[in-house]
C-alpha beads as a LAMMPS data file, in Angstrom:
LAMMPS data file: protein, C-alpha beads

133 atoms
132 bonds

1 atom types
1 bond types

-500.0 500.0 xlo xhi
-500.0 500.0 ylo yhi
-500.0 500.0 zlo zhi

Masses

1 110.0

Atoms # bond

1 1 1 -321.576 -62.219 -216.152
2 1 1 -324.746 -63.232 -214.379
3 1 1 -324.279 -65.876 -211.479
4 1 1 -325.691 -69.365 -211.427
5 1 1 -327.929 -68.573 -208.997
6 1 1 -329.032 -65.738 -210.668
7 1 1 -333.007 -65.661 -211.622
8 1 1 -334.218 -65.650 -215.379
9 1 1 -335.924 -61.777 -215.559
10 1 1 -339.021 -60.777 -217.655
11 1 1 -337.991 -56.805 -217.559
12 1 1 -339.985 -54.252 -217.641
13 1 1 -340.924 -53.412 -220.573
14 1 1 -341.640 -56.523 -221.968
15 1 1 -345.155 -58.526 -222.228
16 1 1 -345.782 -62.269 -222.124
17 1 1 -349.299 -63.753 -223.291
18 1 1 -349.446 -67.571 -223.477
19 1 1 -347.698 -70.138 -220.973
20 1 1 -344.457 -69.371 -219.598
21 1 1 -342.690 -72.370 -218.721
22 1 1 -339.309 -73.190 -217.201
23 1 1 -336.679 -75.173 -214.357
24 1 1 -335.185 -71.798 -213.041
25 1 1 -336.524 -69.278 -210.572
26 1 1 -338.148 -65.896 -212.403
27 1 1 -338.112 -63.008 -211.871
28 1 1 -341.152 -60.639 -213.397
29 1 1 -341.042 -57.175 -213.940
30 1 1 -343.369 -56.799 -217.008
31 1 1 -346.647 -57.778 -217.671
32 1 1 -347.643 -61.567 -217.918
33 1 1 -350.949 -62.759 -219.118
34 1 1 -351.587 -66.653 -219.577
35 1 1 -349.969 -69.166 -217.338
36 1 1 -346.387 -69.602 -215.056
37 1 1 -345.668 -73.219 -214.293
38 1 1 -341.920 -73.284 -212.560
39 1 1 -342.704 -76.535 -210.744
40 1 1 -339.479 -76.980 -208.460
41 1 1 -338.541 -73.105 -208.927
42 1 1 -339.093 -69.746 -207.212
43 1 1 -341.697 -67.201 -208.713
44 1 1 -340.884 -63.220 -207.743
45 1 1 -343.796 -61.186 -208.790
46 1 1 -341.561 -57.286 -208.586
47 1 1 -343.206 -54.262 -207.104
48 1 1 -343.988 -52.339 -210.678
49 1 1 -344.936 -56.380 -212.604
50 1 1 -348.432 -57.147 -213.326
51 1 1 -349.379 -60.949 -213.741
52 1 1 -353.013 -62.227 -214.929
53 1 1 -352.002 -65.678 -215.175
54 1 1 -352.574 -68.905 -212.867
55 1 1 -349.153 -69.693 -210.887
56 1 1 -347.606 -73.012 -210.179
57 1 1 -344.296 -72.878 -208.095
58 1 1 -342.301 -74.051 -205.520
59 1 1 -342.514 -70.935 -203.794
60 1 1 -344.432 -67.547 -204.787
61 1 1 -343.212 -64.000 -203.723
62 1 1 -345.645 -61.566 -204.584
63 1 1 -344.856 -57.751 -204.027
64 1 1 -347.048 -56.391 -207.119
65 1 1 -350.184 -57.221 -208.744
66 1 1 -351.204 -60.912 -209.721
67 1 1 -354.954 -61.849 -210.366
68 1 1 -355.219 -65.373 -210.545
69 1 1 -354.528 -68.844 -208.577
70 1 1 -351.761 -69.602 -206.422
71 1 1 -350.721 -73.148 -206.167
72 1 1 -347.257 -73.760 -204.435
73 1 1 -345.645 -76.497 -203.100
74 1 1 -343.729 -74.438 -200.581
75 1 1 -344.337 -70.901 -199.345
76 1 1 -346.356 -68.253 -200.873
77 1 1 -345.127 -64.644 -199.613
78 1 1 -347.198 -61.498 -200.052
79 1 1 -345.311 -58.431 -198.848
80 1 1 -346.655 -54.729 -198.241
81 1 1 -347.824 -53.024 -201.321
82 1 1 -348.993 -56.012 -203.253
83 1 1 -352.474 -56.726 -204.600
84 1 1 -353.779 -60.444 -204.902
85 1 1 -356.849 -61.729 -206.456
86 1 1 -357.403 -65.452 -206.565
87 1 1 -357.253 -68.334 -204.441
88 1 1 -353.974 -69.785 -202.995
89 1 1 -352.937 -73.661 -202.154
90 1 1 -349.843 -73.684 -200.340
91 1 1 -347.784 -75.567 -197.672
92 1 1 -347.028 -71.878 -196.069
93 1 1 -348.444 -68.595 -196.616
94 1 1 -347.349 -65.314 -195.407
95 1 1 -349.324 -62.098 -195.309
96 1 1 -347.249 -58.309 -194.566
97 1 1 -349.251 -55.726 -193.142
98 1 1 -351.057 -53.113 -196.111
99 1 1 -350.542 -56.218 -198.434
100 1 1 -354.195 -56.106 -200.199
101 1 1 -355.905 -59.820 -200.774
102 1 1 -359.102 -61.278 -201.851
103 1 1 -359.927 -64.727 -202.159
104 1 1 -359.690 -68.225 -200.777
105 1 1 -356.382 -70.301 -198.683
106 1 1 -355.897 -73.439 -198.744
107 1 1 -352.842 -74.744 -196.915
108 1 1 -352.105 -78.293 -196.670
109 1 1 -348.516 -80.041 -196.696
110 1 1 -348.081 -79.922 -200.691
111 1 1 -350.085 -76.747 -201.696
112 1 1 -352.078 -79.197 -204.060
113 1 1 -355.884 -78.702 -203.858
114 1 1 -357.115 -80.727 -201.071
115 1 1 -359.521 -84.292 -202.048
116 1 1 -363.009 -83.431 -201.468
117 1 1 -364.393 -86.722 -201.746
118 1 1 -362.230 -87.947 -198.869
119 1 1 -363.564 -89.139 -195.482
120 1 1 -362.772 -87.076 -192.398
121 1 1 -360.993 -88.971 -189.903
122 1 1 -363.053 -91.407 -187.259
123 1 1 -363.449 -89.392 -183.840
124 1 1 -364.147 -91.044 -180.529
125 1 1 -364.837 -87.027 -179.929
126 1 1 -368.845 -86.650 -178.507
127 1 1 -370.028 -83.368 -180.211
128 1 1 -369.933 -80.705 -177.918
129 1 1 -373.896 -79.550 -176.830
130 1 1 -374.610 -75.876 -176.710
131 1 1 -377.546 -74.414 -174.661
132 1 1 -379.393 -71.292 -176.192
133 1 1 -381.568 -69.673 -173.873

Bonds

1 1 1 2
2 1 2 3
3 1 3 4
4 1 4 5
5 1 5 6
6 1 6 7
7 1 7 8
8 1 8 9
9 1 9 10
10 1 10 11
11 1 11 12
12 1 12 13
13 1 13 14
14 1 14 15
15 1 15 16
16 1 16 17
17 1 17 18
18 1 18 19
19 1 19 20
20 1 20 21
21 1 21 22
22 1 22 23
23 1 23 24
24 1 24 25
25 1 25 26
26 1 26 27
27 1 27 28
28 1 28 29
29 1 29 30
30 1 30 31
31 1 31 32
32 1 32 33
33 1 33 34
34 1 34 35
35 1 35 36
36 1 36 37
37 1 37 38
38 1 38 39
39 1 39 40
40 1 40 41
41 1 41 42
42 1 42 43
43 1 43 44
44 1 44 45
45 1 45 46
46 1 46 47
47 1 47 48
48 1 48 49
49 1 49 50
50 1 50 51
51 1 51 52
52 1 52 53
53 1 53 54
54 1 54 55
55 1 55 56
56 1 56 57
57 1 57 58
58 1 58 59
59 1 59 60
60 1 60 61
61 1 61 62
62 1 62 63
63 1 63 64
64 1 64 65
65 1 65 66
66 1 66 67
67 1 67 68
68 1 68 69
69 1 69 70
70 1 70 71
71 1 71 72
72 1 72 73
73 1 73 74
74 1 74 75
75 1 75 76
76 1 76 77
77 1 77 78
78 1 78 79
79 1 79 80
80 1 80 81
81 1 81 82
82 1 82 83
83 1 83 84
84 1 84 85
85 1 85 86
86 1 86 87
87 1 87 88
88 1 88 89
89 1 89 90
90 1 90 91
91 1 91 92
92 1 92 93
93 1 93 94
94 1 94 95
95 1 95 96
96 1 96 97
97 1 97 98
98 1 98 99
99 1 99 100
100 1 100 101
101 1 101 102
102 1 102 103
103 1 103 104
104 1 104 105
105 1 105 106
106 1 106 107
107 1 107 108
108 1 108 109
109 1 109 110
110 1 110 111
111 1 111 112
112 1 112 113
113 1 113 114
114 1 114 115
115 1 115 116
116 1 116 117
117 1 117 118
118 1 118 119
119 1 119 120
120 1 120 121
121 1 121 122
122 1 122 123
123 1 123 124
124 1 124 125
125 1 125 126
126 1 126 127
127 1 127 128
128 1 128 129
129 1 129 130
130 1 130 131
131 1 131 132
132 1 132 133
């Protein structure tokens, strides 16, 4: 009998197109195409899965291939051997060495995207002068 703490598991031979939706940390093995919102779960991404989907999670472990965006509230972990392609909004982010990634981070304290049409902060700060010569 599986634990409570035990993660919900799409295996390995199954495929998922569409939304996948849910309050417990997953586990994929399989193939996902669509959309993975776990809000306040965990998101493991296993070394043989392939995900095409946009990801929202607590926290994101990556250690196969996911092409799409990242946004986590908490940490987003890609480890050796995975391939990443999308952009990723985080709190954290962690990068292993021969982990392959291409596109844009944004961290901030809530991994949402960050305002644009907010005001920088006021700086008594004089601009620094460079001399090219």
């Amino acid at each position: 009998m599986p634990s409570a703490d035990a993660a919900a598991v799409i295996g390995k031979s199954v495929q998922v197109r569409g939304e996948v939706k849910g309050n417990e940390d997953l586990l994929v093995e399989g193939l996902v195409e669509g959309t993975i919102a776990l809000t306040d779960s965990r998101l493991s991404i296993g070394p043989k899965a392939r995900v095409q989907a946009n990801v929202t999670a607590r926290d994101v472990l990556v250690q196969g291939a996911l092409k799409g965006d990242i946004h986590a509230t908490g940490r987003v972990d890609l480890r050796a051997g995975s391939n990443m392609t999308g952009d990723i909004h985080a709190a954290r982010l962690s990068i292993e060495e021969n982990a392959m990634f291409s596109g844009k981070v944004e961290l901030n304290s809530t991994g949402a995207p960050a305002d644009r049409g907010a005001q920088p902060a006021a700086s008594s700060a004089k601009p620094a002068l460079f001399d090219a010569k």
